[in-house]
C-alpha positions, 0 to 999 in steps of 0.5 A, spaced: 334 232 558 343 232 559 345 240 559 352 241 556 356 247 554 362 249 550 364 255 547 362 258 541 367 257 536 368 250 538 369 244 533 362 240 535 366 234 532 371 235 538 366 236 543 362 230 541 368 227 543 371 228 548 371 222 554 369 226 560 363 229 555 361 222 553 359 221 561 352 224 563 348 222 569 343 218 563 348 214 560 351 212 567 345 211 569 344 206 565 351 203 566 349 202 572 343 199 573 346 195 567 350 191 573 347 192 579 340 192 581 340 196 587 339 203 583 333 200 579 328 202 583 331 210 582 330 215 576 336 218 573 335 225 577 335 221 584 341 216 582 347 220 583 347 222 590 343 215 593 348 211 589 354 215 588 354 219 594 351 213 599 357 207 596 362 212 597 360 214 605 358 205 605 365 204 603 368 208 607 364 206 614 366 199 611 373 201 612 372 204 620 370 200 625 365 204 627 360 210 625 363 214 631 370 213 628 367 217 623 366 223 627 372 223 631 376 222 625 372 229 623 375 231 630 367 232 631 365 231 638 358 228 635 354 224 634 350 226 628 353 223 622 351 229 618 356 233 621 361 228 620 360 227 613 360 235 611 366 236 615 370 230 611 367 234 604 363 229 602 357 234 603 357 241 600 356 246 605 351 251 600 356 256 600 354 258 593 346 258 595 348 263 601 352 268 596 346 267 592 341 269 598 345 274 600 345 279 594 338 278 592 337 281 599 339 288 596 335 289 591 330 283 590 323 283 594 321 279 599 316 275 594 323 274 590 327 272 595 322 267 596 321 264 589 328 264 589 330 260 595 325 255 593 328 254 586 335 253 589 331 247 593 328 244 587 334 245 582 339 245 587 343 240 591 342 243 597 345 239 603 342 242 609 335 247 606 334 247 615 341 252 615 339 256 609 331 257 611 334 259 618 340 265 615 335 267 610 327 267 611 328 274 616 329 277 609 321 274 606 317 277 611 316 284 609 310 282 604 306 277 609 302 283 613 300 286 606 299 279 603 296 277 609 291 284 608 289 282 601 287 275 603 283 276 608 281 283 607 283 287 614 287 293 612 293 294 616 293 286 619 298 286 625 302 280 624 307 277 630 313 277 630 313 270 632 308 268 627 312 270 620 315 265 620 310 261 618 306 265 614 312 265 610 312 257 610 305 257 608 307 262 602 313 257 601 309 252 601 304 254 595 311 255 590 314 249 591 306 245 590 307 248 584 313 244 583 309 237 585 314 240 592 312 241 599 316 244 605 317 237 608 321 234 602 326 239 604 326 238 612 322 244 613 317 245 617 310 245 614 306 251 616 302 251 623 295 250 622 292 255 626 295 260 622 292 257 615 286 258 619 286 265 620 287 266 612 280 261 611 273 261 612 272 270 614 265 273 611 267 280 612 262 285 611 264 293 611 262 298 615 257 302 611 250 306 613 246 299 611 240 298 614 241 294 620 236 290 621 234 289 615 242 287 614 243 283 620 236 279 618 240 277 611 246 275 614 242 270 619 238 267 612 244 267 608 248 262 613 242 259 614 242 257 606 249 256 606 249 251 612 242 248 610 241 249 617 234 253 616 233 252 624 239 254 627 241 262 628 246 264 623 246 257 621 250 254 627 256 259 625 259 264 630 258 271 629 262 277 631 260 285 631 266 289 634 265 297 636 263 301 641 256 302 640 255 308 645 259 312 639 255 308 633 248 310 633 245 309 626 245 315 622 237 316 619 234 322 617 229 327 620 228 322 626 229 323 633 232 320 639 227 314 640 227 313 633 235 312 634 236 308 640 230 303 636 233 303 630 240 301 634 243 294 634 242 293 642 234 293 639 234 287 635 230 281 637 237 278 635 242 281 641 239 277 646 243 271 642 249 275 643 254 275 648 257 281 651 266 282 651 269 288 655 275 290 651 280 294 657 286 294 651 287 300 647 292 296 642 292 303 638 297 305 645 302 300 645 304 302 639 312 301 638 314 307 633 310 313 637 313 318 641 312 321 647 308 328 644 304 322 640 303 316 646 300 323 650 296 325 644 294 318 643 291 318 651 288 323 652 284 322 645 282 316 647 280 318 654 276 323 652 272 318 647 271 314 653 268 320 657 264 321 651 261 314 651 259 315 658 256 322 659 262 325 662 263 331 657 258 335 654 251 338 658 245 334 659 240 334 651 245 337 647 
């Protein structure tokens, strides 16, 4: 399909006529190809810049003799020939996709902007996407936590700093498949694997007042059926339990303490397959926006959780 505009009130019979409008990437496509060989092998849509653009940058090297005489004649220090050729204008400089990044910064959202980047990398003439992901993907970043939450279902997930570039790549990416497109077309780099891993493969159960024992014992039989590894202990896969167990003790009624500490995780035939990590971090305390009155709040708070936990505050069977 060729594109043309003209104004309302045209004469088509005109229009039709004029030389320059006769002339479309279709037509001189077949042209072309008509009297040479070395483009048949393209569709129209990669003609222009293979045959055109290349020919032209052949027939000037043909006139220099040497590639380097073309960074020096660009009064380039380089030996990068791309370089060399947008210094000459035979490659844009994406200052139009520039502008247009830099405005949907003000009112687009992040998940805009990156629909849109990866449109002007699929419409667009795009002569380094490398430059234009660098100056832009600061402004797609401020869904990724968010999105990061949904899809694995963690509120509040952190994400890195040094991370959220790839993360926005793997968004990138999911646009431009899309479009029968990936990252690599356009000289990007695909997403890290170990970052695709965190959003796969999770089975998260919420923390409810479940019958332990009963649930822990559905967890290792619906592993099992799923991995069809009926004699391996939560079929073969890895499972974590997270908490301070000192402060969660199951909630049951009318019962007393012993029935407690029997009814608690420690006491299932399971826990001697599991293997015990000590977290020394509290992560809540090197939170970057409390002040100093909220860091102190924060440290006492959590002291006196841990004094709680063992046995320092409070009077003995109370």
């Amino acid at each position: 399909m060729q594109l043309d505009t003209f104004r309302e009130k045209g004469r088509l019979d005109i229009i039709v006529n004029i030389p320059e409008r006769k002339r479309k990437t279709l037509t001189e496509w077949f042209v072309y190809n008509n009297k040479n060989t070395d483009g048949r092998n393209l569709t129209y849509l990669n003609f222009p810049f293979r045959v055109c653009v290349v020919s032209r940058l052949q027939k000037m090297a043909a006139k220099i003799d040497c590639n380097k005489e073309v960074a020096w004649k660009a009064n380039l220090c380089s030996s990068k020939l791309r370089a060399a050729y947008e210094a000459l204008g035979l490659l844009g400089n994406d200052k139009e996709w520039d502008i247009a990044l830099e405005e949907s910064d003000f009112s687009a959202t992040s998940a805009e902007i990156k629909t849109l980047f990866a449109q002007i990398l699929i419409y667009c003439d795009v002569s380094n996407p490398s430059k234009l992901w660098d100056k832009h993907c600061e402004a797609m970043r401020d869904d990724i936590p968010m999105n990061i939450s949904k899809s694995t279902g963690i509120p509040n997930y952190h994400v890195n700093t040094t991370e959220l570039p790839g993360y926005i790549l793997y968004e990138l990416k999911a646009i431009l498949n899309g479009f029968g497109k990936c990252v690599k077309d356009f000289g990007l780099q695909p997403p890290p694997e170990h970052l695709l891993k965190n959003l796969e493969n999770k089975l998260l159960i919420e923390e409810k007042n479940y019958n332990r024992e009963l649930l822990m014992q559905d967890v290792v039989q619906t592993l099992r059926d799923l991995m069809n590894a009926p004699d391996l202990i939560f079929g073969g896969k890895t499972v974590v339990l997270g908490g301070d167990f000192r402060q969660t003790l199951p909630v049951k009624k009318g019962v007393g303490k012993q029935e407690l500490i029997t009814a608690s995780i420690a006491e299932s035939h399971l826990w001697w397959h599991f293997k015990i990590f000590l977290l020394t971090i509290n992560m809540r305390l090197l939170r970057s926006d409390l002040n100093d009155q909220e860091q102190r709040r924060s440290e006492f708070f959590a002291k006196w959780l841990l004094d709680v936990g063992n046995g320092e505050i409070g009077e003995p069977g109370h």
